[in-house]
N, CA and C atoms as a LAMMPS dump frame, in Angstrom:
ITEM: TIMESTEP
0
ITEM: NUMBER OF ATOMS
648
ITEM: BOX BOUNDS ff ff ff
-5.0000000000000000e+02 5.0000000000000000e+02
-5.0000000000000000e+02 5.0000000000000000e+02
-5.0000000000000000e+02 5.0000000000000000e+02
ITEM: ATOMS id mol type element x y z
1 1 1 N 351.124 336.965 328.238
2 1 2 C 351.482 336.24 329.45
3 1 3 C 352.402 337.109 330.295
4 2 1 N 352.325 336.928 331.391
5 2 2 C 353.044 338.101 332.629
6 2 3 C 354.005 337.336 333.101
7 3 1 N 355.103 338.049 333.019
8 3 2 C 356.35 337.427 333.467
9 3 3 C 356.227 337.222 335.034
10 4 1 N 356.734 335.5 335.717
11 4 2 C 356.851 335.171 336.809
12 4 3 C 357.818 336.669 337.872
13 5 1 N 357.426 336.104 339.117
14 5 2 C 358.002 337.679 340.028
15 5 3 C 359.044 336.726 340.145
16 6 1 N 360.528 337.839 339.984
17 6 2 C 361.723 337.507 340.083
18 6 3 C 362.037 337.388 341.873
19 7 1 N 363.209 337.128 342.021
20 7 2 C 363.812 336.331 342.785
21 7 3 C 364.275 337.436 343.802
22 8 1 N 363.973 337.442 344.952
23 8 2 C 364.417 338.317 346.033
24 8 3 C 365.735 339.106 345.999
25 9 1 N 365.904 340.707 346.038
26 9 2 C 367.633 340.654 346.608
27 9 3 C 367.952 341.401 347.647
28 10 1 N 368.858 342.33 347.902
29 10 2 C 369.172 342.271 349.116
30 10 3 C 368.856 343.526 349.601
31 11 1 N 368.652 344.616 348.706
32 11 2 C 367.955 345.981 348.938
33 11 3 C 367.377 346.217 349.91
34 12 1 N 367.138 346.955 350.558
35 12 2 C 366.327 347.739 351.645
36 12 3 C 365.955 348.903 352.159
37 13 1 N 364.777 348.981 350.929
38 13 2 C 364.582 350.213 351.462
39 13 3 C 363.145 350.889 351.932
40 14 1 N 362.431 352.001 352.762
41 14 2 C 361.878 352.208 352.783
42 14 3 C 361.043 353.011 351.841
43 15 1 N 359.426 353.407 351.966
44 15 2 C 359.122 353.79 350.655
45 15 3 C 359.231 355.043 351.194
46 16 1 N 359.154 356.194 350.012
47 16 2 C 358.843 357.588 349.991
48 16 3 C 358.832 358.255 348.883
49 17 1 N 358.634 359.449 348.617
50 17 2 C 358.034 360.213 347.248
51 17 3 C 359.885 361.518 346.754
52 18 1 N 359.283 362.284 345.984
53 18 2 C 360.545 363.166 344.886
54 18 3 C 360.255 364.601 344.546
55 19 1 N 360.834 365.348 343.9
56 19 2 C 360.648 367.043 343.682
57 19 3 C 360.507 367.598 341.939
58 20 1 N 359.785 368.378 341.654
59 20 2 C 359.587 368.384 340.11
60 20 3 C 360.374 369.672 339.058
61 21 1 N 360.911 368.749 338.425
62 21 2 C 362.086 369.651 337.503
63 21 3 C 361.786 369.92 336.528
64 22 1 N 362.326 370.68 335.151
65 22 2 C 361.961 371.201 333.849
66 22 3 C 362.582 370.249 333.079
67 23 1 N 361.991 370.054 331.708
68 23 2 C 362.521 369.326 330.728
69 23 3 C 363.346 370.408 329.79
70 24 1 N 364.259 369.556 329.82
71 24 2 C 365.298 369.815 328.364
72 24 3 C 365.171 368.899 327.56
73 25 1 N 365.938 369.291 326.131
74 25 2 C 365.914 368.765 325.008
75 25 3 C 365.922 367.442 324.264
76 26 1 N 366.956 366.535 325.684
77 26 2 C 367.111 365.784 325.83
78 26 3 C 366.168 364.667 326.358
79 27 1 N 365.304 365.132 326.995
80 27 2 C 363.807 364.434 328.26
81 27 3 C 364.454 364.579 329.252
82 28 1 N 365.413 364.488 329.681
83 28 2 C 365.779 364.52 331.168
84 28 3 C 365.889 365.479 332.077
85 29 1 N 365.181 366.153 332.908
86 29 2 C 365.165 367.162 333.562
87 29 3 C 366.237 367.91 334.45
88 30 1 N 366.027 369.366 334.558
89 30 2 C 367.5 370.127 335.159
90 30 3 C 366.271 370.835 336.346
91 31 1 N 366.811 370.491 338.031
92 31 2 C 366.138 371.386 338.789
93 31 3 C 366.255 372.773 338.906
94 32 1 N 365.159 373.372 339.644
95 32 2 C 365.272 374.808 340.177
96 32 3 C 364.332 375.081 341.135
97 33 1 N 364.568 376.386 341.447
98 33 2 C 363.39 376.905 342.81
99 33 3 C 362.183 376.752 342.227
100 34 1 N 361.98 377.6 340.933
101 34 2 C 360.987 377.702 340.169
102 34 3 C 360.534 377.141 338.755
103 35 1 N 360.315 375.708 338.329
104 35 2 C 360.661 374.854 337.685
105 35 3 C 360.088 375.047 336.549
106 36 1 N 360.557 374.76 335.511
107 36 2 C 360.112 375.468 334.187
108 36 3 C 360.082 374.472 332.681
109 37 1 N 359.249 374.647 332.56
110 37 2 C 358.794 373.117 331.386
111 37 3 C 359.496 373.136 330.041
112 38 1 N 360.022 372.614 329.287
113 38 2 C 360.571 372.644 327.872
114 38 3 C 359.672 371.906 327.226
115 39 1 N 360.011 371.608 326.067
116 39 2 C 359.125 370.961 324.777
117 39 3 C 358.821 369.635 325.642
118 40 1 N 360.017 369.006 325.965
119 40 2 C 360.385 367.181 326.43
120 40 3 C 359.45 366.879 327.832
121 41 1 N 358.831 367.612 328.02
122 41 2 C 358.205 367.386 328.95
123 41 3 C 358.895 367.605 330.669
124 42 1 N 360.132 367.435 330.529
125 42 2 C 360.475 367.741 331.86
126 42 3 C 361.074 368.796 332.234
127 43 1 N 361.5 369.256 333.742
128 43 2 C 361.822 369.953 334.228
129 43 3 C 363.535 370.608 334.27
130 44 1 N 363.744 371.94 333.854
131 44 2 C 364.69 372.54 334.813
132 44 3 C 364.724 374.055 334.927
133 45 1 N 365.336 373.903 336.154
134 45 2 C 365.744 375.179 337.215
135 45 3 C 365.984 376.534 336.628
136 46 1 N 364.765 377.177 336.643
137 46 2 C 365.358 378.688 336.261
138 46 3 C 366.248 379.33 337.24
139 47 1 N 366.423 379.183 338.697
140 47 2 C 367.297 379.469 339.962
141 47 3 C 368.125 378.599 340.367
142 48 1 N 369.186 378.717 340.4
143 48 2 C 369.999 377.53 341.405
144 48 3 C 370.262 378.235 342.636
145 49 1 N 369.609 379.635 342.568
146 49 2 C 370.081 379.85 344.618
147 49 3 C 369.535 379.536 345.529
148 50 1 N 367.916 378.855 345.382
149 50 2 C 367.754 378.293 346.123
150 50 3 C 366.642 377.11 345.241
151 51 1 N 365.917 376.324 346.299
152 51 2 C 365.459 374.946 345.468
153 51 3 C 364.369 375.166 346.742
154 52 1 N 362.965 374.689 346.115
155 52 2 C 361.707 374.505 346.657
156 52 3 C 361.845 373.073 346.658
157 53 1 N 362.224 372.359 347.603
158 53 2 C 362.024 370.801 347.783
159 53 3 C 360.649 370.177 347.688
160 54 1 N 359.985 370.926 348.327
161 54 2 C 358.34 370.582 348.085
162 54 3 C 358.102 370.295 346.543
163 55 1 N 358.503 370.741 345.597
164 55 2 C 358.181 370.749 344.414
165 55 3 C 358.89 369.996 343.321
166 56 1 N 359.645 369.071 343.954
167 56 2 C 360.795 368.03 343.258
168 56 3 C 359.491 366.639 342.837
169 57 1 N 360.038 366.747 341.619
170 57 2 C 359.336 365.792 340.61
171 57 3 C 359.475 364.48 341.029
172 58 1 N 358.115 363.592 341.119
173 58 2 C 358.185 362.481 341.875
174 58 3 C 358.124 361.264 340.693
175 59 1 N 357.765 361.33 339.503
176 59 2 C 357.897 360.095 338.613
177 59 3 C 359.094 360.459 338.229
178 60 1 N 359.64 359.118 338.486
179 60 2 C 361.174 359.146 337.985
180 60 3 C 361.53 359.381 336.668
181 61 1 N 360.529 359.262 336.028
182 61 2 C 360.817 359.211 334.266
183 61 3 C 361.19 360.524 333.758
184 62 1 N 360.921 361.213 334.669
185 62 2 C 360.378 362.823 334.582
186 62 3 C 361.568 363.732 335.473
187 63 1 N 362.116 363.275 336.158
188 63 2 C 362.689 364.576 337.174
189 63 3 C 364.491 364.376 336.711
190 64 1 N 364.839 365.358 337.521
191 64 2 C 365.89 365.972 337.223
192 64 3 C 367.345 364.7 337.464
193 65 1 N 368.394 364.376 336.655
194 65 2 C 369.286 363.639 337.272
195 65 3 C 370.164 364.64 338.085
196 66 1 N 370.519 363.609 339.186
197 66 2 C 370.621 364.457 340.52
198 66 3 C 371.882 365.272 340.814
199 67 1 N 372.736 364.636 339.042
200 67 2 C 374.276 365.386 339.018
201 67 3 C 373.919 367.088 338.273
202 68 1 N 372.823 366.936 338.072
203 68 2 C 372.721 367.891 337.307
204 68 3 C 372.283 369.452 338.425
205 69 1 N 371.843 369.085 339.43
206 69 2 C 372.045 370.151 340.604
207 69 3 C 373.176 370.509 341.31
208 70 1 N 373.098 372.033 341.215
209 70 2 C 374.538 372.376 342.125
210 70 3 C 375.049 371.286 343.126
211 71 1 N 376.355 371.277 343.184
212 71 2 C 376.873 370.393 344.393
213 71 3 C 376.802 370.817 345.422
214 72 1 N 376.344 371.701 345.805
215 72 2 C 375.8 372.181 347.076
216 72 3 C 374.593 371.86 347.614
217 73 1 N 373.994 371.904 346.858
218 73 2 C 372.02 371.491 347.317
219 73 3 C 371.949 369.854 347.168
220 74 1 N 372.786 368.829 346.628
221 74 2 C 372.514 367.798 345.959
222 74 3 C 372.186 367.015 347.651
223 75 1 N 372.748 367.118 348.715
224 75 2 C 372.368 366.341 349.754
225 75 3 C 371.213 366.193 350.118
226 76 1 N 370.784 367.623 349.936
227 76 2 C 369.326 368.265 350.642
228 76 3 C 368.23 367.504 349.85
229 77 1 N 369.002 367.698 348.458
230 77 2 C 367.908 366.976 347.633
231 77 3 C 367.74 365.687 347.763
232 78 1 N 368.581 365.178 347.959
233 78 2 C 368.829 363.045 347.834
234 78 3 C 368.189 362.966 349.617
235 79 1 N 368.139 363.895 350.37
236 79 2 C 367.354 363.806 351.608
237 79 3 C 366.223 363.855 352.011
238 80 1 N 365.115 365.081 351.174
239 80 2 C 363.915 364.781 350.431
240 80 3 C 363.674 364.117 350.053
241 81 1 N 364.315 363.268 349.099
242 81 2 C 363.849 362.233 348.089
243 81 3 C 363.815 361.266 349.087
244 82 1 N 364.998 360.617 349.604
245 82 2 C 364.905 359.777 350.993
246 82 3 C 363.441 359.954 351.764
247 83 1 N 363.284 360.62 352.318
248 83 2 C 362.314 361.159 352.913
249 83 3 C 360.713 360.884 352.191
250 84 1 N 360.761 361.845 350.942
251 84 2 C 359.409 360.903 350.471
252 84 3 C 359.62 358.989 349.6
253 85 1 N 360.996 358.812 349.611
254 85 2 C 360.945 357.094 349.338
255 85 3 C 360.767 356.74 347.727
256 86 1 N 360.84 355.752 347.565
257 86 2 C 360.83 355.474 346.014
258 86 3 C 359.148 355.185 345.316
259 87 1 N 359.497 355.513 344.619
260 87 2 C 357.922 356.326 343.502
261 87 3 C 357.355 354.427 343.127
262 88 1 N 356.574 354.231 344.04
263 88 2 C 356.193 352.525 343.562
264 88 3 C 354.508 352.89 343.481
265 89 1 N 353.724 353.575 342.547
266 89 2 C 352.35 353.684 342.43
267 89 3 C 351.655 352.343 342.497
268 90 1 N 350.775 352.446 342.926
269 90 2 C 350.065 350.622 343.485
270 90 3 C 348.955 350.616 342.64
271 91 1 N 349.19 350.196 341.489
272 91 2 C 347.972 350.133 340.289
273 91 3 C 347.089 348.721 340.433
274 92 1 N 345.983 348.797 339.503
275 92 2 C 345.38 347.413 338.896
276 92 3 C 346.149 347.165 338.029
277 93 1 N 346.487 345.308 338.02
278 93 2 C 347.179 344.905 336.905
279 93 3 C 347.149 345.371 335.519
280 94 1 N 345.545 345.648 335.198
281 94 2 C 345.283 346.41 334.001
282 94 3 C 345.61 347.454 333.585
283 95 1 N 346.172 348.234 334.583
284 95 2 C 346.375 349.634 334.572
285 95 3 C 348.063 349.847 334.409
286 96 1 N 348.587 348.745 334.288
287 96 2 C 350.033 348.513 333.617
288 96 3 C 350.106 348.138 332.127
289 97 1 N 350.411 349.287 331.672
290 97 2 C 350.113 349.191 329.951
291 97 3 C 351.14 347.412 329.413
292 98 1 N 350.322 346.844 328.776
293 98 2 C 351.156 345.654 328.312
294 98 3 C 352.233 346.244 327.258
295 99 1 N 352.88 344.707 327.107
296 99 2 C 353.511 345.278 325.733
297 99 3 C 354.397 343.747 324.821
298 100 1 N 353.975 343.825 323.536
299 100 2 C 354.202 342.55 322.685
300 100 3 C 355.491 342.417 322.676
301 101 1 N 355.763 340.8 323.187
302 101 2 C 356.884 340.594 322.772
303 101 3 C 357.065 339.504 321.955
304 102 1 N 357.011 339.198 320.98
305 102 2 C 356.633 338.55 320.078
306 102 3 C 355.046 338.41 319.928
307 103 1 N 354.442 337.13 320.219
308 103 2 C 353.466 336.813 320.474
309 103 3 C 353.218 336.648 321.955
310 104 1 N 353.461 336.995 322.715
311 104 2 C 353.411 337.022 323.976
312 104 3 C 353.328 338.401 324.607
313 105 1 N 352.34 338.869 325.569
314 105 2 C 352.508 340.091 326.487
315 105 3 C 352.333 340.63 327.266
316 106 1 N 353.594 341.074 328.034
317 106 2 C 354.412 341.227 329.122
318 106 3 C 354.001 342.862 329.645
319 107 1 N 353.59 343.136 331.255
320 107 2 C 353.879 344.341 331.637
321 107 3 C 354.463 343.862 333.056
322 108 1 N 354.227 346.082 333.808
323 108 2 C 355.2 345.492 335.032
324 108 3 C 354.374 344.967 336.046
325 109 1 N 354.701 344.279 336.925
326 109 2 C 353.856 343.863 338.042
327 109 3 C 354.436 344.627 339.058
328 110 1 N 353.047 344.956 340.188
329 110 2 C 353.879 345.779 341.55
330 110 3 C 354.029 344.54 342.949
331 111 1 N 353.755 343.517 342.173
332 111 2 C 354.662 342.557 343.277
333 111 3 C 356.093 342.761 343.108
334 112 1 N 356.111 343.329 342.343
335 112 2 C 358.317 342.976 341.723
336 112 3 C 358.578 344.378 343.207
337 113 1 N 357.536 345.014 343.722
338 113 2 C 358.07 346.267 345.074
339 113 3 C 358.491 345.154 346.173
340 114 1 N 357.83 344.578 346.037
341 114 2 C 358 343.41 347.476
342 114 3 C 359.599 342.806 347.56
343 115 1 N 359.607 342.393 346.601
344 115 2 C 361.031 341.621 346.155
345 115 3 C 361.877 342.857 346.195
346 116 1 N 361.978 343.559 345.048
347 116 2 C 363.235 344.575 345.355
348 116 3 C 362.598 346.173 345.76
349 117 1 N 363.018 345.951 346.966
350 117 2 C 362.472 347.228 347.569
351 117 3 C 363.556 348.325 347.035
352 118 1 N 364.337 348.828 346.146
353 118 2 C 364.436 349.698 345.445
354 118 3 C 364.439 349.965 344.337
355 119 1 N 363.358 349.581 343.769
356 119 2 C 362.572 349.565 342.757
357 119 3 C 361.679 350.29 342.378
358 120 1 N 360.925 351.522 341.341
359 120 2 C 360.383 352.384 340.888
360 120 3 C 359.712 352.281 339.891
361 121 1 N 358.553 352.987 339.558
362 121 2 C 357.925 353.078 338.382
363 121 3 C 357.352 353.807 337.611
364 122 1 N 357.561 354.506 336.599
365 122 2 C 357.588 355.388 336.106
366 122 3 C 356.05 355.418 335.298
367 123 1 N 354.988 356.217 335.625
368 123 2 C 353.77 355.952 334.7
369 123 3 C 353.773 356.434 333.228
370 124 1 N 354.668 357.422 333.611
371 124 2 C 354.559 358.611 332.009
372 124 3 C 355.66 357.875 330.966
373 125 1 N 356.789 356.827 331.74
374 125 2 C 357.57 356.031 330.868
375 125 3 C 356.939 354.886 330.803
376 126 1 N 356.271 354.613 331.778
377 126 2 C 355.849 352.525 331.629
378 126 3 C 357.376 351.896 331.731
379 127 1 N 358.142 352.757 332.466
380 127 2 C 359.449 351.921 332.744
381 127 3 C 359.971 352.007 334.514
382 128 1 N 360.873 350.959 334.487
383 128 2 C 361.378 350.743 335.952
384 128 3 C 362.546 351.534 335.946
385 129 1 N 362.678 352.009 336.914
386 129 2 C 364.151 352.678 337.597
387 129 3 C 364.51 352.56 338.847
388 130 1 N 365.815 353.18 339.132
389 130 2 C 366.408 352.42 340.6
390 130 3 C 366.448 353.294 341.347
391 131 1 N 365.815 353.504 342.856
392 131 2 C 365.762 354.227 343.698
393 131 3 C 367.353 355.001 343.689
394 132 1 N 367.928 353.772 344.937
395 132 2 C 369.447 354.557 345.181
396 132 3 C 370.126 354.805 344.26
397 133 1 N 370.313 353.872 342.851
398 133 2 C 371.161 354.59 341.799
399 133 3 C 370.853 356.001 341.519
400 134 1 N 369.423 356.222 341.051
401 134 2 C 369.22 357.404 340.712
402 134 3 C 370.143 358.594 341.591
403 135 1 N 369.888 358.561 343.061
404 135 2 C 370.575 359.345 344.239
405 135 3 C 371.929 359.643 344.339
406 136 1 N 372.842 358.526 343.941
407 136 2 C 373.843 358.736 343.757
408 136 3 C 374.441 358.596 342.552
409 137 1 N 373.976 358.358 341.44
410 137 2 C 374.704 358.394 340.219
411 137 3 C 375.544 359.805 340.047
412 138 1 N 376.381 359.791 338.863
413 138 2 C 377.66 361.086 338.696
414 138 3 C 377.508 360.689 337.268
415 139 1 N 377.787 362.178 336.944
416 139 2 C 377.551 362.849 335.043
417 139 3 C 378.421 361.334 334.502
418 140 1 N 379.285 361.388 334.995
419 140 2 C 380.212 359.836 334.385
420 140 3 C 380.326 358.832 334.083
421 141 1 N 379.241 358.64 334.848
422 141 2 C 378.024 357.031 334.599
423 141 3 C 377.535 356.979 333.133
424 142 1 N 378.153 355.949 332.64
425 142 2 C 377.602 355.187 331.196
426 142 3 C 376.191 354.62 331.393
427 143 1 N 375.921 354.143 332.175
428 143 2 C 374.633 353.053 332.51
429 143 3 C 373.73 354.305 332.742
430 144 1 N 372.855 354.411 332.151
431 144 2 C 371.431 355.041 332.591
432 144 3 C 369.983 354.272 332.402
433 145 1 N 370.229 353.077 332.296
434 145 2 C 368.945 352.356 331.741
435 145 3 C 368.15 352.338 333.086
436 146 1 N 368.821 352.003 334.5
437 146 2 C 368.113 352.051 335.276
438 146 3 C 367.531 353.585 335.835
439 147 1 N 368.458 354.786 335.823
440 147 2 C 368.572 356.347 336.059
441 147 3 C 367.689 357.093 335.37
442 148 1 N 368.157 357.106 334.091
443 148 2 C 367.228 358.119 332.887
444 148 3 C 366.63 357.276 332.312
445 149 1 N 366.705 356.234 331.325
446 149 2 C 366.104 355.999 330.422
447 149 3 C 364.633 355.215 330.906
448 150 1 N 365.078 354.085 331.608
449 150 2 C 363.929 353.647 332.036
450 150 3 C 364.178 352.304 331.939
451 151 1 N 364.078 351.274 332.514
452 151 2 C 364.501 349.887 331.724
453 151 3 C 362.719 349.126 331.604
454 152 1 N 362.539 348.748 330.274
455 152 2 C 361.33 347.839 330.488
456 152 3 C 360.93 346.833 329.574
457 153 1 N 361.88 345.756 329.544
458 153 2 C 362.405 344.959 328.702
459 153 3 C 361.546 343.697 329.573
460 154 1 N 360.038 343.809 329.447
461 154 2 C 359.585 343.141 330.973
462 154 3 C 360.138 341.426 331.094
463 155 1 N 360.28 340.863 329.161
464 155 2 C 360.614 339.718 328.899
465 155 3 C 361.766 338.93 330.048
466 156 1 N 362.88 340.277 330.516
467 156 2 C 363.935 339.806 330.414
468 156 3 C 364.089 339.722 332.471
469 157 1 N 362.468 340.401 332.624
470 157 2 C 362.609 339.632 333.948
471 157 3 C 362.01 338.929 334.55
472 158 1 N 362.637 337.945 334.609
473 158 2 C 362.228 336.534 334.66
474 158 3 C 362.934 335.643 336.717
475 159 1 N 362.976 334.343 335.959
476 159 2 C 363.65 333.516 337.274
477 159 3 C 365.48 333.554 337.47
478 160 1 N 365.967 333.581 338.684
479 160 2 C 367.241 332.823 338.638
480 160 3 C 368.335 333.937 338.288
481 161 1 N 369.6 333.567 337.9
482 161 2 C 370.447 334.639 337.097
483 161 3 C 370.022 335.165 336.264
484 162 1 N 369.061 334.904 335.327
485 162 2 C 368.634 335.77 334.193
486 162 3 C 367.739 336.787 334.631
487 163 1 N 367.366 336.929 335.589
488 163 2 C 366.558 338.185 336.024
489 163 3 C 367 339.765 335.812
490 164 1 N 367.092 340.314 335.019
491 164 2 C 367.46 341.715 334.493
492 164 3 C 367.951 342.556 335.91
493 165 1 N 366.62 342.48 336.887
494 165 2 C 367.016 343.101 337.962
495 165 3 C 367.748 342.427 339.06
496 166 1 N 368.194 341.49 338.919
497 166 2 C 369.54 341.073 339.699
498 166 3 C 370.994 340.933 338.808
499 167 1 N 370.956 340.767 337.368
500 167 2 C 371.55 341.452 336.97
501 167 3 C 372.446 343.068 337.075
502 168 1 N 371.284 343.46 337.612
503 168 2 C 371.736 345.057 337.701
504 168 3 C 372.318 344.988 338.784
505 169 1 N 371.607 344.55 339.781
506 169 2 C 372.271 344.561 341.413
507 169 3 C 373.738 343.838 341.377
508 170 1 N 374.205 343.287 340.663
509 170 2 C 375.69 342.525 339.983
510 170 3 C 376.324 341.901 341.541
511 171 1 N 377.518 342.209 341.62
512 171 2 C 378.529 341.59 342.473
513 171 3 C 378.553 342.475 343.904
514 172 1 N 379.541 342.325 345.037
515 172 2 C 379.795 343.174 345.737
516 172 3 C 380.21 344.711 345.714
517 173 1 N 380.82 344.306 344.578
518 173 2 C 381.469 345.469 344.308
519 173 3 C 380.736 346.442 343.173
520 174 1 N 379.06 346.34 343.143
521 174 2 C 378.259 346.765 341.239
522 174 3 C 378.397 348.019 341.971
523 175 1 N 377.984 349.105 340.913
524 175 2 C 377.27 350.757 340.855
525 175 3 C 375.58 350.499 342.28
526 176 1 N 375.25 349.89 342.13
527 176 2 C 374.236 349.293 342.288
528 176 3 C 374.454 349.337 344.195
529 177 1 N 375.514 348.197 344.327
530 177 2 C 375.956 347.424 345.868
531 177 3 C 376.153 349.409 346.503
532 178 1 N 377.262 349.865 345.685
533 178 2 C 377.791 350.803 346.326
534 178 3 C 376.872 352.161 346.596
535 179 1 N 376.014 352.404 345.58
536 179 2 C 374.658 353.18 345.942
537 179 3 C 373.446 352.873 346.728
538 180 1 N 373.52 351.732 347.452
539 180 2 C 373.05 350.805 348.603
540 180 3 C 373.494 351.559 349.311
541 181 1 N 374.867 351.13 349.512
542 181 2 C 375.454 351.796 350.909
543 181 3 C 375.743 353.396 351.346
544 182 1 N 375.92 354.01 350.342
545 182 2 C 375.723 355.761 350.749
546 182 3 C 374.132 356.293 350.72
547 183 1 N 372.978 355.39 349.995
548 183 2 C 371.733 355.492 350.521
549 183 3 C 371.413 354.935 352.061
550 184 1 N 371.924 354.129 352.679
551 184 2 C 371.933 353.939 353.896
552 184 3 C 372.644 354.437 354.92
553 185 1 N 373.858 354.83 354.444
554 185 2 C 374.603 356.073 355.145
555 185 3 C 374.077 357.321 355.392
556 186 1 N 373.498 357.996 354.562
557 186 2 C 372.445 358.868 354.152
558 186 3 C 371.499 359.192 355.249
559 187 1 N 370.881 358.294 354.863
560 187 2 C 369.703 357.846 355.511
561 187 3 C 369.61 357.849 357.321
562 188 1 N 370.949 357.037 357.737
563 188 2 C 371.117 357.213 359.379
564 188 3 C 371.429 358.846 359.494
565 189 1 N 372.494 359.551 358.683
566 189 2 C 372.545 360.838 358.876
567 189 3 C 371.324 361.558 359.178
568 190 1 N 370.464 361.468 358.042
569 190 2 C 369.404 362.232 358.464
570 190 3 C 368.592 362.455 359.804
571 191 1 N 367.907 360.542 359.822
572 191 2 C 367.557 360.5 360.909
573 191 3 C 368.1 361.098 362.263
574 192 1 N 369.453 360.602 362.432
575 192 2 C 370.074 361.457 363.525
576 192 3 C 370.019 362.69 363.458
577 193 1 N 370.089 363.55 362.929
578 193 2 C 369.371 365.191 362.818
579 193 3 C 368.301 365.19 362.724
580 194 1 N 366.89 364.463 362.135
581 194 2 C 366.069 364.579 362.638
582 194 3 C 365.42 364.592 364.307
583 195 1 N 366.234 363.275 365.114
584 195 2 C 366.379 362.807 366.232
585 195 3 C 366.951 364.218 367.01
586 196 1 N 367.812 364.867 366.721
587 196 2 C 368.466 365.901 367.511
588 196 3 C 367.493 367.426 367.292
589 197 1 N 366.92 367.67 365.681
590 197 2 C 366.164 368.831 366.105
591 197 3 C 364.614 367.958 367.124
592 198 1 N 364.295 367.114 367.391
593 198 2 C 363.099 366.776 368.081
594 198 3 C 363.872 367.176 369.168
595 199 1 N 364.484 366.644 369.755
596 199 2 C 365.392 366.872 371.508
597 199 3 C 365.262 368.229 371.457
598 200 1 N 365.849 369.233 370.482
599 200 2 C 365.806 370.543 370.666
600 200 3 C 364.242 371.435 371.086
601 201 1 N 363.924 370.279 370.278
602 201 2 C 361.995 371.364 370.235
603 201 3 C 361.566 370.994 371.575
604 202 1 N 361.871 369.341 371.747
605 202 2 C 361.42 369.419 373.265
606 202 3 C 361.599 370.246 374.649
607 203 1 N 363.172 370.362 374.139
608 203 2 C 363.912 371.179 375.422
609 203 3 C 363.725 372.532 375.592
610 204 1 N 363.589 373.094 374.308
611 204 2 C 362.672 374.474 374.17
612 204 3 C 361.222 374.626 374.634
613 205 1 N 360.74 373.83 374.474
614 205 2 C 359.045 373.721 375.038
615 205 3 C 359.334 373.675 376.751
616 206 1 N 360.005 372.628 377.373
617 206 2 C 359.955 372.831 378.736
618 206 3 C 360.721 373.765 379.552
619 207 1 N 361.788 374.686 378.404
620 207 2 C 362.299 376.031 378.98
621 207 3 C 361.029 377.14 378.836
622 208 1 N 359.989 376.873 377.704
623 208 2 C 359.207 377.698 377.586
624 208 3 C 357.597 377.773 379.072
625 209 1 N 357.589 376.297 379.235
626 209 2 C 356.744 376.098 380.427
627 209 3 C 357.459 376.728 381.406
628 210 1 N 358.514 376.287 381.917
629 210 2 C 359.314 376.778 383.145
630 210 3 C 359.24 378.35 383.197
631 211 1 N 359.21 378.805 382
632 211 2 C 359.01 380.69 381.938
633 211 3 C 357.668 381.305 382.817
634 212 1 N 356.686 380.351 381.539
635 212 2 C 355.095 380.526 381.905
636 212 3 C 354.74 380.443 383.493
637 213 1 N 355.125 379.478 384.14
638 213 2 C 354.799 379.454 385.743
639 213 3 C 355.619 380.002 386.423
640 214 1 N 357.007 380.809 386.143
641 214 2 C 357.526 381.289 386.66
642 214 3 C 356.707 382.738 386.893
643 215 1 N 356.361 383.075 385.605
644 215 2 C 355.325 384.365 385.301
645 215 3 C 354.15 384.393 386.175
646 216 1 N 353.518 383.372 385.791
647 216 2 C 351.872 383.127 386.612
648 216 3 C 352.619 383.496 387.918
C-alpha cells in the first residue's frame, strides 16, 4: 500500500539539475575538474584549481557534499546547482522500487515534488534528499539523513505532524527554514548578474552595429 501524499509546506523552489564527483570510501563524493571514481561509486576531485561545472553529479545520492569543495569555488558550485534545480526524475509508479514494511509496501511517489518543492530523488539510493540543505549544509552538521544518507523510511510519510518531511522542515528557526533563506538569497544574486551580463551583451551588440554603419 502507498503512503497518502503528505501535507503541503512552505518551500519554493524552482526545478534544475547538479555536477559529477568521485567516490570515496565512505560513498560520499569529493569534487574536481577531472572527476575520478573510487570503489563506492562516487566522485572526487583529482584538481581543486579549477572545477568543470558542466560535469557536477546530478543524483544526489551520488555527488559530492558541498563542504567538501574548496571555499572558494563552493558559490559557483551551489549556483550551478541552482541553475540546473533539484534532481526530481518523473518516473512510472512502478519504476519506484517498493519496499516491505511489515506486511505492507511502501515506495516514493513523485506527487510528494508538487507538495515540497525541495525535494529530490535519488535513483541509485531509492532515497529522498533536500535540495537547499544539501547547498548549504557545513562539515558540522550531525543530520545527514536528508544530505548524504538518503532518507526513505516511506512508512513514516504520511498525514499531519507525523509527516517525516515536515518534520524536517521543523520550526522557524530549523537547519531546514535557514537553508531556505540563503537558497533564495542566492538565487536573487545570481539572477541579478545574470540580468546585468544580458544588459552588457546588449550594449555591446549596439556599440558593435553603430561601428558597422559607421564603416559602410
Amino acid at each position: 500500500m502507498d503512503t497518502p501524499t503528505p501535507t503541503p509546506s512552505d518551500a519554493t523552489l524552482t526545478h534544475t539539475p547538479s555536477a559529477t564527483p568521485t567516490a570515496t570510501s565512505s560513498g560520499t563524493a569529493t569534487p574536481s575538474a577531472t572527476p575520478t571514481t573510487t570503489s563506492s561509486g562516487t566522485s572526487t576531485p583529482s584538481d581543486t584549481s579549477e572545477f568543470d561545472l558542466a560535469s557536477l553529479e546530478r543524483d544526489p545520492g551520488l555527488r559530492c557534499p558541498i563542504w567538501k569543495y574548496p571555499p572558494n569555488v563552493r558559490d559557483d558550485i551551489r549556483r550551478e546547482y541552482i541553475r540546473l534545480g533539484p534532481c526530481q526524475p518523473q518516473l512510472r509508479r512502478d519504476q519506484y522500487p517498493a519496499t516491505e514494511f511489515g506486511t505492507q509496501r511502501r515506495r516514493f511517489q513523485a506527487s510528494w515534488f508538487n507538495t515540497f518543492k525541495w525535494l529530490e530523488y535519488s535513483v541509485s539510493k531509492d532515497a529522498a534528499f533536500c535540495f537547499p540543505c544539501y547547498l548549504f549544509e557545513s562539515d558540522a552538521s550531525s543530520q545527514h539523513a536528508f544530505t548524504i544518507d538518503g532518507f526513505k523510511s516511506w512508512k513514516r510519510v504520511n498525514d499531519n505532524e507525523r509527516c517525516a518531511f515536515l518534520v524536517h522542515i521543523g520550526t522557524s528557526n530549523s537547519p531546514h527554514k535557514k537553508a531556505i533563506k540563503s537558497y533564495e538569497g542566492l538565487k536573487n544574486v545570481t539572477r541579478h548578474i545574470d540580468k546585468v551580463i544580458n544588459c552588457q551583451s546588449l550594449e555591446e551588440v549596439k556599440k558593435k552595429r553603430l561601428r558597422l554603419r559607421a564603416t559602410i
